[in-house]
C-alpha positions in Angstrom: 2.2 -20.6 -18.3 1.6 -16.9 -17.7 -0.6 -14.5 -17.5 -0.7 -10.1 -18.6 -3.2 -8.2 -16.0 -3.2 -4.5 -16.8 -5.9 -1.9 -15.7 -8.6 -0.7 -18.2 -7.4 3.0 -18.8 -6.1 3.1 -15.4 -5.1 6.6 -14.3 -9.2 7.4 -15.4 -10.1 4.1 -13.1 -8.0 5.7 -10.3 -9.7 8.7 -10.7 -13.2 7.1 -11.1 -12.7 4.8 -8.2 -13.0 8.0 -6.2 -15.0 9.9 -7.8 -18.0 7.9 -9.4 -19.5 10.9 -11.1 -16.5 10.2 -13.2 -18.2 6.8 -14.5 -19.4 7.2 -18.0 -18.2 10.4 -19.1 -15.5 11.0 -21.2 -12.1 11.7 -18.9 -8.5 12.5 -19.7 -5.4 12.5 -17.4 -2.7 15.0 -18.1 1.1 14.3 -18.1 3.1 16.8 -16.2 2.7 19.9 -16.4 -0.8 19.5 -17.8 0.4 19.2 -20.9 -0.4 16.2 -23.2 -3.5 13.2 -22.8 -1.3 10.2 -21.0 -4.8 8.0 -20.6 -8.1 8.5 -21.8 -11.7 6.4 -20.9 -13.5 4.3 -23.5 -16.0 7.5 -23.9 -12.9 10.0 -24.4 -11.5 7.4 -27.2 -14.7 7.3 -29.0 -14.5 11.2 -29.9 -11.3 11.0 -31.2 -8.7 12.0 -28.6 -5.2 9.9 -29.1 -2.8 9.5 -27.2 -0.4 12.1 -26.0 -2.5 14.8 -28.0 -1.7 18.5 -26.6 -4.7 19.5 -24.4 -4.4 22.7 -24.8 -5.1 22.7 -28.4 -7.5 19.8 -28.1 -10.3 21.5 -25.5 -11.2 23.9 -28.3 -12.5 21.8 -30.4 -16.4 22.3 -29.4 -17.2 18.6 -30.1 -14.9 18.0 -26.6 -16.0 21.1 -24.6 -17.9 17.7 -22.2 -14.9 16.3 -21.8 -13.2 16.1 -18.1 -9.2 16.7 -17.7 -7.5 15.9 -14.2 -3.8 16.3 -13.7 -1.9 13.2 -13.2 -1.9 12.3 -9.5 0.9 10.1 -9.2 1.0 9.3 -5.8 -2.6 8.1 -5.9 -1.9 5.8 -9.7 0.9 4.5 -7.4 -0.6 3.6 -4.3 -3.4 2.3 -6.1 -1.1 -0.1 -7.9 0.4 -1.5 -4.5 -3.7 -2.7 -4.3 -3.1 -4.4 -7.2 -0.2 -6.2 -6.5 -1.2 -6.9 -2.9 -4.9 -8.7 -3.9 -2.4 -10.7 -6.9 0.4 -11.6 -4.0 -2.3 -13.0 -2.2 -3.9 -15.7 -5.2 0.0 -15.9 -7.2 3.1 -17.5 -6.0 5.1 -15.0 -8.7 4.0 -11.7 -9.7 6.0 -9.4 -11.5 5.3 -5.8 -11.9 6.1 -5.0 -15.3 4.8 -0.9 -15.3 2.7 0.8 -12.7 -0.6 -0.9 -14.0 0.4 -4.5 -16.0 1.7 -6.9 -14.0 2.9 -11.1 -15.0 1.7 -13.8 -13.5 3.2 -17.1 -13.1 0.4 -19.5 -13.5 0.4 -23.3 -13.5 0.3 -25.3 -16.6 -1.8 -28.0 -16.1 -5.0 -26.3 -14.7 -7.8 -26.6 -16.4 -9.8 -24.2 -14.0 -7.2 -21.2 -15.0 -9.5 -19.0 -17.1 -12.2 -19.2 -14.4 -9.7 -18.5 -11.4 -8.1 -15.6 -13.7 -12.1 -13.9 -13.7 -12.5 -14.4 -9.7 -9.2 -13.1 -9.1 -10.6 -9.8 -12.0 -13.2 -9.6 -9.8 -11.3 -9.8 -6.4 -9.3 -6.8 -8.1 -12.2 -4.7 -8.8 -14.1 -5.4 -5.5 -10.9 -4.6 -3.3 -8.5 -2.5 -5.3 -11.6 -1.0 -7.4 -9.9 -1.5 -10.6 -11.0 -2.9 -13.5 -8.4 -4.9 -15.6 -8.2 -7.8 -18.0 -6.0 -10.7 -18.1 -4.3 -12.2 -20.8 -2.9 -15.8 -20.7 -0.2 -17.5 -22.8 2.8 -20.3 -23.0 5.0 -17.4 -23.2 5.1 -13.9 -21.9 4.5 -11.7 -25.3 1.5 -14.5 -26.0 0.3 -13.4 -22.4 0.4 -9.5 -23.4 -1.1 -9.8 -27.4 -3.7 -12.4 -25.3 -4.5 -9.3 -23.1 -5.1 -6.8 -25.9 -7.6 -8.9 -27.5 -9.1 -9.1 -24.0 -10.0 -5.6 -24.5 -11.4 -5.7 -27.4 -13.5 -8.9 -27.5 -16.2 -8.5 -24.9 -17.4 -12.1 -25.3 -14.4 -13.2 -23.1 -15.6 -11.3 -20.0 -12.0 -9.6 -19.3 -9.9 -13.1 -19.8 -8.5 -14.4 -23.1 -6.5 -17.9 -23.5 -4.0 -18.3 -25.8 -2.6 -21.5 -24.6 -3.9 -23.5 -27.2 -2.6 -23.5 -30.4 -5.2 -23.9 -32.8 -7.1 -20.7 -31.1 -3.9 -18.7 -31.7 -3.3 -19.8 -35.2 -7.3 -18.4 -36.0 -6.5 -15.2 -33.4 -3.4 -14.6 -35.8 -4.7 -14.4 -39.0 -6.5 -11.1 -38.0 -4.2 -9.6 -35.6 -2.0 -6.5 -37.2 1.7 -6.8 -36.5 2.0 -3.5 -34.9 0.0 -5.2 -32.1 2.9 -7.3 -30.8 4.9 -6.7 -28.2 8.7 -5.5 -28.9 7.7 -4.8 -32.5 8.7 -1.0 -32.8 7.3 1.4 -35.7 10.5 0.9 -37.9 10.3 -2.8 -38.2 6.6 -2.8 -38.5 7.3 -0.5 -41.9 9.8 -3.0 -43.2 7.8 -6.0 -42.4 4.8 -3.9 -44.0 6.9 -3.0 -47.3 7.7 -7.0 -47.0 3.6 -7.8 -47.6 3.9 -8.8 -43.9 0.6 -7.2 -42.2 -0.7 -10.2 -39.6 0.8 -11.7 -37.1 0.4 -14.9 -39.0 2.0 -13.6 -41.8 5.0 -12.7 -39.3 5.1 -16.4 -37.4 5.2 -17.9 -40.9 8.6 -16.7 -41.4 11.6 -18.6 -41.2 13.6 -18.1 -37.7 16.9 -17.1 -39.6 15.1 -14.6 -41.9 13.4 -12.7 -38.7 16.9 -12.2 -36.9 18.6 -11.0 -40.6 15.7 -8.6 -40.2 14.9 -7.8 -36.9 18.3 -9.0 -34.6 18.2 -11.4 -32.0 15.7 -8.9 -30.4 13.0 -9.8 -33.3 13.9 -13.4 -33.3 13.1 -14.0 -29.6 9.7 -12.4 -30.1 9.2 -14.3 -33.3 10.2 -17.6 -31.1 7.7 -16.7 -28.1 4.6 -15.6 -30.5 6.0 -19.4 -31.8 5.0 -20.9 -28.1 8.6 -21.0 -26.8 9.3 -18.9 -23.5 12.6 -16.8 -24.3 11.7 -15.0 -21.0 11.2 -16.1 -18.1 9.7 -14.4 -14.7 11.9 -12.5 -13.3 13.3 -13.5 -10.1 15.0 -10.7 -8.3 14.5 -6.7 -9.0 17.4 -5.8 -11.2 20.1 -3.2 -9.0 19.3 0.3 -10.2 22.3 1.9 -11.3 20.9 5.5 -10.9 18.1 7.3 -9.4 16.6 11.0 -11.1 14.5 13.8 -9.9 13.7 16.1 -13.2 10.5 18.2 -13.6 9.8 20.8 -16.3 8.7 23.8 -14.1 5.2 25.1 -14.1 6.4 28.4 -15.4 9.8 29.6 -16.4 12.3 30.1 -13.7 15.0 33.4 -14.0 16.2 33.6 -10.7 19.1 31.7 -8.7 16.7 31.8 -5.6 14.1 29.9 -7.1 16.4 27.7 -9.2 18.5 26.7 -6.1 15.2 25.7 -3.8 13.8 23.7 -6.9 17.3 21.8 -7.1 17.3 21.2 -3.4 13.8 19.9 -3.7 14.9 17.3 -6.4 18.2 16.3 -4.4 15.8 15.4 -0.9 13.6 13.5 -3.2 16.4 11.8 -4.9 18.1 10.6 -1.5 14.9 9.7 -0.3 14.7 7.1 -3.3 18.4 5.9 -2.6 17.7 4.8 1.2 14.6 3.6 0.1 16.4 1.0 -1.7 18.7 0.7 0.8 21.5 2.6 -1.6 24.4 5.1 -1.5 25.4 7.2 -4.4 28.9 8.1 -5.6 28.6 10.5 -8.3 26.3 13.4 -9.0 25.0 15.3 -12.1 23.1 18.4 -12.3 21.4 20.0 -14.8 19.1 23.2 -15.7 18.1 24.2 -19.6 15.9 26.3 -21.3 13.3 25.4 -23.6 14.1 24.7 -27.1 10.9 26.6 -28.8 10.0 29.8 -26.5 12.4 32.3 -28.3 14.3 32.9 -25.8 18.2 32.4 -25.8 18.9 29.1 -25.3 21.4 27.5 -22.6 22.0 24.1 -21.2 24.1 23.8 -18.2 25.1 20.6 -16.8 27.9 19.2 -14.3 28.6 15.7 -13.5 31.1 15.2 -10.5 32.0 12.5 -8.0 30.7 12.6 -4.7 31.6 10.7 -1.5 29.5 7.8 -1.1 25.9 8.7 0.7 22.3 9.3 0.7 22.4 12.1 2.9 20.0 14.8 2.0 21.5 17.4 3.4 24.7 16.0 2.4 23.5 15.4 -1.2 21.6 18.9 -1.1 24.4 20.9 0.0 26.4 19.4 -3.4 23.9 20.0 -6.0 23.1 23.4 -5.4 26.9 24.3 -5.1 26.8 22.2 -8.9 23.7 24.3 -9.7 25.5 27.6 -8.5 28.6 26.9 -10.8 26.6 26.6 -13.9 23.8 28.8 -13.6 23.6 32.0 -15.7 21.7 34.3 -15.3 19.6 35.6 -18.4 18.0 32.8 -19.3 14.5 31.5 -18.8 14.8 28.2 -17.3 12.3 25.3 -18.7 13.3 22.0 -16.7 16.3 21.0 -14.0 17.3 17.5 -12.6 19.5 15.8 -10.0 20.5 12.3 -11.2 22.3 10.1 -8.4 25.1 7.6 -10.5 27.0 4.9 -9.2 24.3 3.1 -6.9 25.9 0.6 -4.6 24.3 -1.2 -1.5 25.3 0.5 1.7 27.1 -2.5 3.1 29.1 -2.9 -0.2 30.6 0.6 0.1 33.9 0.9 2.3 34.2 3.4 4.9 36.4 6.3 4.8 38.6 6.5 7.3 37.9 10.3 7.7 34.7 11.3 6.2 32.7 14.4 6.1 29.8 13.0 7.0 29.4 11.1 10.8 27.9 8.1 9.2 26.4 7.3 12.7 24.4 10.4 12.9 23.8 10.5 9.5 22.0 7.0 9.7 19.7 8.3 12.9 19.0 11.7 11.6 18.1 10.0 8.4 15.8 7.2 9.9 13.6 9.7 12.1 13.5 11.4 8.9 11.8 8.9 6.5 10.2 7.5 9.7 8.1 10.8 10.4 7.5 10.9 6.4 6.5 7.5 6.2 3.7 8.1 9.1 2.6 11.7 8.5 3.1 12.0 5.1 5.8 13.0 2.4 7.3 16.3 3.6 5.9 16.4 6.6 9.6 17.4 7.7 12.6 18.2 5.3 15.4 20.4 5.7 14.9 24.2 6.0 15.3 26.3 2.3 12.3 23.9 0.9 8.7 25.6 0.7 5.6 23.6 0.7 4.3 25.9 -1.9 6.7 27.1 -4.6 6.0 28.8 -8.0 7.8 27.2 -10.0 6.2 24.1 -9.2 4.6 21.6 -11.7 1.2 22.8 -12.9 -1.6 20.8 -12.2 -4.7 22.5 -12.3 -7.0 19.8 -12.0 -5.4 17.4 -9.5 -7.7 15.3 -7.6 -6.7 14.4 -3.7 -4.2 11.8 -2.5 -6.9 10.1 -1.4 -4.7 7.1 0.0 -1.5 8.7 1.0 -2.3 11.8 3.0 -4.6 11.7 6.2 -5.6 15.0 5.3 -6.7 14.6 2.2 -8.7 11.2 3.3 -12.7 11.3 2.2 -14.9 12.3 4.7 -18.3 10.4 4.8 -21.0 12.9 6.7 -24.0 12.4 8.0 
């Protein structure tokens, strides 16, 4: 058996959580950038803002001027998702984080108390990680997630929905639209639509052989798992990453080499920050910088992809992309959005040493420990290497970003007589 927890509009419950004036009104959260609506609360959904609408554009419609935008505050969403998974460790033997706010759960199958341990362990969630969420249970793992969407929606279940049985899922299907399954994309959902197909039922009804003609192999393991039968199972081990990236549109356009070079080196210390955090070494490097595609301006895309000698140095790493950056940068155009993308991840231990390399691995591994261990206790960036400003203008936009209430001692609440 499993079971689907995911948080009730979560990056407006992170926000609420600190913030209770929050509660009740309509909020949005902004991608990057402040761009476009990347989660919206119950009251926000109600007057008609969808999903990844532009805000700009949106806010001047009068019948929103009440509405509340933050900026997305991502190391908050993530820290508050740690919570999650810490309260779920504690009452699970398996949990697997599937995105930052759903995770599965590997439940027992012959429980009959399941649905009323599910709503303590709700509760627990909300009491301790103060995030509401609700749980969807199943045979099989895409039962588990259309389980949880009708969790949502039916507030007679309290937040928990079984679909074990399969009588209740045969009555659950008949008025359940395709495009509400999991792994069923837009373009199959118009073919199964010009078909007659519309329900859920109507999809299960079709013959196995008829599904994968149709939809692939891909299609025909969701059509067996919506069937009762578990075509994938928890997930065991993380799977290796094969690349780590750093990209960011910037907050305003950037023309000059100065400000290009310190946002690259900014994106190559957070990069090798992520390798050694996985315990990684990268051996092969691409850079990249381009304009944006509708501003009128001329466009350009500069990219370079080269081998590097295995590392996750920052200044090693840093002193190589900017030299990339150098190479391809022209000057002219109005720059939109640059990356670093680390490639050819291996373990540390896997990688053989050169017999001469550039980098003292020895010094490399204590400079780089006191590093990340001064980061890890005073916060990200306390110390990084010099060329890096605390305060750049290119930077993201974010107008509206709430504190890191959990990750930075200075921005911690302050309770006051």
């Amino acid at each position: 058996m499993f079971a689907l927890i995911d948080g009730n509009s979560f990056y407006v419950s992170c926000e609420r959580a600190f913030n209770p004036r929050l509660i009740g009104k309509p909020v949005v959260v902004l991608s990057n950038n402040d761009g476009c609506c990347v989660a919206r609360s119950d009251e926000a959904k109600a007057l008609g803002i969808k999903m990844g609408e532009v805000w700009h554009l949106a806010k001047r419609k009068p019948e929103l001027k009440n509405v509340i935008a933050a900026s997305s505050n991502y190391a908050l969403y993530g820290d508050m998702s740690r919570r999650v998974f810490e309260v779920l460790t504690d009452e699970f033997q398996h949990v697997e984080p599937y995105s930052i706010d759903e995770m599965f759960l590997h439940l027992p199958n012959d429980d009959p108390g399941i649905v009323d341990h599910c709503r303590r362990v709700r509760d627990r969630v909300r009491t301790e990680a103060k995030i509401p969420t609700c749980v969807g249970i199943g045979p099989t793992k895409t039962l588990a997630k259309l389980a949880n969407k009708r969790a949502k929606t039916e507030k007679s279940m309290r937040g928990v929905c079984d679909m074990s049985d399969a009588k209740i899922r045969a009555e659950a299907f008949e008025a359940m639209d395709i495009s509400d399954i999991w792994g069923i994309g837009r373009a199959s959902v118009t073919k199964l639509n010009n078909m007659g197909i519309f329900t859920v039922q109507q999809f299960t009804a079709l013959p196995s052989g008829a599904v994968r003609k149709l939809m692939t192999v891909t299609g025909q393991r969701t059509h067996a798992e919506l069937l009762g039968l578990s075509c994938m199972p928890m997930s065991e081990a993380t799977p290796d990453k094969k690349t780590v990236s750093v990209t960011r549109m910037f907050g305003r356009p950037v023309e000059t080499w100065t400000d290009m070079r310190e946002a690259l080196a900014a994106h190559a210390l957070r990069a090798a920050e992520k390798c050694r955090k996985h315990g990684l070494v990268a051996s092969g490097m691409q850079v990249f910088m381009h304009t944006h595609a509708h501003d009128g301006s001329p466009s350009y895309n500069g990219q370079r992809t080269f081998p590097i000698e295995p590392t996750a140095d920052s200044f090693a790493i840093i002193s190589q992309a900017t030299a990339a950056g150098r190479s391809v940068w022209k000057q002219g155009p109005r720059y939109a959005k640059a990356g670093v993308i680390l490639l050819d991840l291996k373990a540390e231990a896997d990688v053989p040493r050169d017999l001469l390399p550039t980098v003292d691995p020895v010094r490399s591994h204590k400079l780089m420990t006191a590093l990340d261990g001064l980061n890890s206790k005073y916060g990200r960036g306390t110390v990084k290497p010099g060329g890096i400003s605390k305060t750049t203008s290119w930077s993201t936009r974010a107008a509206n970003l709430s504190p890191r209430y959990t990750t930075r001692i200075s921005e911690l609440m302050e309770v006051r007589a």
